[in-house]
C-alpha positions in Angstrom: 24.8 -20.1 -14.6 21.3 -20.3 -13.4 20.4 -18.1 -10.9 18.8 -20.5 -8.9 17.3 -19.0 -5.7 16.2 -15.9 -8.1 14.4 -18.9 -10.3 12.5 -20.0 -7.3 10.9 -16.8 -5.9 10.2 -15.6 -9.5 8.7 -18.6 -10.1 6.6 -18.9 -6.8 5.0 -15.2 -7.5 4.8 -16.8 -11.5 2.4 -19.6 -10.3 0.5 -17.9 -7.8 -0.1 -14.0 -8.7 -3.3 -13.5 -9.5 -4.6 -11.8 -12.8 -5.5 -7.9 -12.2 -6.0 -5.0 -15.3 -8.1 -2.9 -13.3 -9.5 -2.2 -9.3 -12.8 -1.4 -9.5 -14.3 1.5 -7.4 -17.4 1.1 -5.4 -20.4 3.2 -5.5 -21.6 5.5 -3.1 -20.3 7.8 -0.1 -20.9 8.0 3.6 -22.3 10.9 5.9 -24.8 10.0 8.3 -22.2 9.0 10.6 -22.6 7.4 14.2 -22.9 8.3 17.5 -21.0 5.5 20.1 -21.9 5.8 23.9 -20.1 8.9 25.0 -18.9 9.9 21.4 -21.0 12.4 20.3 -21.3 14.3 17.4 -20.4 18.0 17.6 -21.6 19.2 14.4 -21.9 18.6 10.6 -19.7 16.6 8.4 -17.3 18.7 6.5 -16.7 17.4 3.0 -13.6 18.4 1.0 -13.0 17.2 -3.0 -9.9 17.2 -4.3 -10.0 20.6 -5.8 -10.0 21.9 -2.0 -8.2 18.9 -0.8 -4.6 21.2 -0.6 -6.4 23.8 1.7 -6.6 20.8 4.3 -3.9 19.0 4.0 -1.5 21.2 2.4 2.0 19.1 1.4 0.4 16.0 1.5 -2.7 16.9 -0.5 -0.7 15.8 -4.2 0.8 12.5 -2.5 -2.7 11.3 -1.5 -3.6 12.7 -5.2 -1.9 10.3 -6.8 -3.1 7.2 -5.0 -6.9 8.5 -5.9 -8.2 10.5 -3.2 -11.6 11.2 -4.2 -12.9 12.7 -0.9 -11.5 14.1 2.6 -14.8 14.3 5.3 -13.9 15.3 8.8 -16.2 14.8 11.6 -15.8 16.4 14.9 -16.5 14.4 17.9 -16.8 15.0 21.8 -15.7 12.7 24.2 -17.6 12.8 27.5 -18.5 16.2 26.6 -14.9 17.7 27.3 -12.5 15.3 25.4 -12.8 16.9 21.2 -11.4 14.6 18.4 -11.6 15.0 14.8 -11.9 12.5 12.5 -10.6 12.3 8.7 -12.0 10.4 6.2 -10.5 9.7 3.0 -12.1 8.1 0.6 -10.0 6.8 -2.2 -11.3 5.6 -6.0 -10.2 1.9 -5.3 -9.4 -0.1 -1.9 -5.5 -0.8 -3.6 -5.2 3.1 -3.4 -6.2 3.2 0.1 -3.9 0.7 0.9 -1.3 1.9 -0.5 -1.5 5.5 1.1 -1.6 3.6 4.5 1.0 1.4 3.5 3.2 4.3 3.1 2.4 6.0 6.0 2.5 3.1 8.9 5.4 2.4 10.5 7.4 -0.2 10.1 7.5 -1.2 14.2 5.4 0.2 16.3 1.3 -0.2 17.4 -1.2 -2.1 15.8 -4.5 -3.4 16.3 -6.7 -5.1 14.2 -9.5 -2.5 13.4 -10.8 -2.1 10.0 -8.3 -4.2 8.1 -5.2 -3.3 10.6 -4.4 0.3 12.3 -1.7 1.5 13.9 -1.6 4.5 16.6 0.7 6.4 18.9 0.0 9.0 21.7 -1.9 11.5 19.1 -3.2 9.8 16.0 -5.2 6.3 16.0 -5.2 5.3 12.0 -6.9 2.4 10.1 -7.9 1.3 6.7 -10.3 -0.7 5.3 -11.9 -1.1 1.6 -11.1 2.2 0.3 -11.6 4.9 3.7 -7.7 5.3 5.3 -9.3 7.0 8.4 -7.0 9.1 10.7 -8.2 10.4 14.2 -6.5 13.1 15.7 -7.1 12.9 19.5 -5.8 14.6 22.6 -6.6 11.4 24.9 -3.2 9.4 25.5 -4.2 6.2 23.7 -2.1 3.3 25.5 -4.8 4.4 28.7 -7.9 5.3 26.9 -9.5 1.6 25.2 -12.8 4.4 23.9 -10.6 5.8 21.0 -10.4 2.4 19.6 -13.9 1.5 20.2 -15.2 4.6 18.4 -12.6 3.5 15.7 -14.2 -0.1 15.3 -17.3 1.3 15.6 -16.5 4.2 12.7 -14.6 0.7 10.4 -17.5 -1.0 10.7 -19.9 2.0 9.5 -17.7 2.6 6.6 -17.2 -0.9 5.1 -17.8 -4.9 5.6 -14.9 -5.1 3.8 -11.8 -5.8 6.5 -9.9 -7.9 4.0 -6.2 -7.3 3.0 -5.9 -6.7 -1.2 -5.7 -10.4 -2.6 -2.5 -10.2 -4.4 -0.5 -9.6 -0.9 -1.2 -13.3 -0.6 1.1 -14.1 -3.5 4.1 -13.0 -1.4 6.1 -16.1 0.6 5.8 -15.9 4.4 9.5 -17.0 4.7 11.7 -14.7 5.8 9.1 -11.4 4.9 9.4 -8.8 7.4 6.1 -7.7 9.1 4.7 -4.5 8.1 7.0 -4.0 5.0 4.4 -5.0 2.1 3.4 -1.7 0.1 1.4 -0.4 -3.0 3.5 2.2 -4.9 1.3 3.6 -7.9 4.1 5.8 -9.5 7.9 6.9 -9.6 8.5 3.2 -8.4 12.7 2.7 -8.0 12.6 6.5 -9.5 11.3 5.2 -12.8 8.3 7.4 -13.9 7.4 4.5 -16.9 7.1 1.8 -14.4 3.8 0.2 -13.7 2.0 0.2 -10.6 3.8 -2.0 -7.7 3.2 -3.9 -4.9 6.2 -5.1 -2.7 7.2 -6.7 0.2 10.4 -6.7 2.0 12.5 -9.7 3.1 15.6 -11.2 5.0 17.3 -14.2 4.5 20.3 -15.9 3.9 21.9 -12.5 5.7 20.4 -10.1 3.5 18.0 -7.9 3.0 16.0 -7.8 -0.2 12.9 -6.7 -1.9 10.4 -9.0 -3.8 8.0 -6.9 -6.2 5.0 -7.6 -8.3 4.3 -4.9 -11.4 1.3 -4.3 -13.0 0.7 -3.4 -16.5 -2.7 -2.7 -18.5 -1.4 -5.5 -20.8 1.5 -7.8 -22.2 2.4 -5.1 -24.8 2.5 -2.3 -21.4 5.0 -4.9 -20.3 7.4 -5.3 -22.8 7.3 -1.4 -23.4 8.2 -0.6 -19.9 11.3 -3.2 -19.6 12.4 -2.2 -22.9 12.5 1.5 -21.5 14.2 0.4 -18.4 16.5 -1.6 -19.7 17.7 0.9 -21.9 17.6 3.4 -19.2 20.3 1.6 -17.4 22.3 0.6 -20.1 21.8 -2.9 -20.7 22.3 -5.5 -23.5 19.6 -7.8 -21.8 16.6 -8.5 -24.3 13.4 -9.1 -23.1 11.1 -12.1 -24.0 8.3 -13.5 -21.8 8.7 -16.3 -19.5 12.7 -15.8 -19.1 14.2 -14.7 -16.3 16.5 -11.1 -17.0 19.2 -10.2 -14.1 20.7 -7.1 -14.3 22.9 -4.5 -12.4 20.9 -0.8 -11.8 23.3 1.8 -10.9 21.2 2.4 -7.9 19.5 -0.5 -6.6 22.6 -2.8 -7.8 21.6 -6.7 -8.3 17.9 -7.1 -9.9 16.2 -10.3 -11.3 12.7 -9.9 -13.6 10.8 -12.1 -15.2 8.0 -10.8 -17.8 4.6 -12.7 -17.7 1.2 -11.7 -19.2 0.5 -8.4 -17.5 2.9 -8.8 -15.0 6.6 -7.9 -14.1 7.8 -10.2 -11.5 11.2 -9.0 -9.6 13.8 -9.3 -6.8 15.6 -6.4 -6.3 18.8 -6.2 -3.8 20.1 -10.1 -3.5 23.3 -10.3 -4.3 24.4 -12.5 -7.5 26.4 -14.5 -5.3 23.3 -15.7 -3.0 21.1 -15.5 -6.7 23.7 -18.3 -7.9 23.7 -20.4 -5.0 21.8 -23.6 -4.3 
């Protein structure tokens, strides 16, 4: 039987994902950073590479490794001359990695504004992306009462980039039923699988459940078929694999999952049941 509800998100994503093989970084790096009516500078940039970045960061440094980190900068600010905040800068090797390290690290419900591309912030941290700086500042002013912290931060997302747009491909994913705040960029390990390509996801409800959609990104057709062939094996199935048909399967893990092979891409649902798959 054809799994018809399956058949008509893979085929949405089929029709409207665009074409990427590579993201590709920008030149150049910032320092001369701004002063913003009473933020003012209290000394000179700090700039860590990635050899260094673990003496900064410490448990996080190999996470923010693997989605590119080129850079960390910190810049120490004042606040009406008794309020300090320090400001980290990273700069990643494409805009998808800084995305995706955001992505990771917002929460799912909670604050957001829309500096630089979108930020989120609590009590002690105000953090935004945009193009390829994920910016974090550290502050001892209680945001929800303090409207400077995200002045200096638009002021600090408009320094770093014109660039305020989400990564294209997020487009692809139906509005319908997406929950907010759930899309992600997951460069590695993606559903445990160290041979998967890069991914970019979104989560979803509808028709009572709760499912992923997910878009995977090979170097080429050939990347494609390897990495299904490798997965498919992994879990022990029969299914062959051939472009352009849709493959459902049951992972021991992540139970129901539906993929369609096309190009450079791997199009899938993961986590909707056969049952609602077959219905329609």
């Amino acid at each position: 039987m054809q799994n018809k509800i399956a058949s008509s998100f893979l085929i949405f994503l089929l029709y409207f994902v665009p074409v990427y093989t590579a993201f590709p970084a920008a030149p150049g790096e910032k320092t001369n950073y701004p002063e913003t009516g009473e933020w003012k500078l209290t000394g000179p940039v700090r700039s860590i590479n990635q050899s260094r970045l673990h003496e900064e960061i410490y448990g996080a440094a190999d996470m923010y490794l693997k989605y590119g980190c080129e850079e960390l900068q910190i810049i120490e600010y004042e606040y009406k001359q008794k309020f300090p905040v320090s400001v980290q800068v990273f700069r990643f090797k494409t805009s998808i990695g800084a995305f995706g390290l955001y992505s990771r690290e917002r929460p799912r419900n909670g604050d957001y504004s829309h500096t630089g591309v979108q930020a989120f912030f609590d009590d002690w941290l105000f953090a935004f992306f945009t193009d390829r700086y994920y910016v974090k500042i550290n502050t001892m002013i209680l945001l929800g009462t303090d409207q400077s912290i995200e002045k200096l931060a638009s002021d600090l997302a408009g320094f770093l980039s014109e660039n305020h747009n989400w990564p294209e491909i997020l487009d692809v994913f139906p509005d319908e039923g997406k929950i907010a705040n759930s899309e992600q960029y997951i460069p590695f390990d993606f559903m445990g699988n160290d041979f998967f390509c890069p991914a970019f996801t979104a989560d979803y409800i509808l028709f009572n459940e709760k499912f992923t959609l997910f878009i995977l990104q090979g170097i080429n057709p050939g990347d494609c078929e390897q990495t299904l062939d490798q997965y498919l094996s992994k879990i022990k199935s029969a299914a062959g694999t051939m472009e352009g048909e849709i493959v459902t399967v049951t992972d021991p893990y992540f139970k129901d999952i539906s993929l369609l092979w096309t190009g450079n891409n791997i199009l899938g649902i993961r986590g909707l049941s056969l049952k609602t798959q077959h219905a329609g």
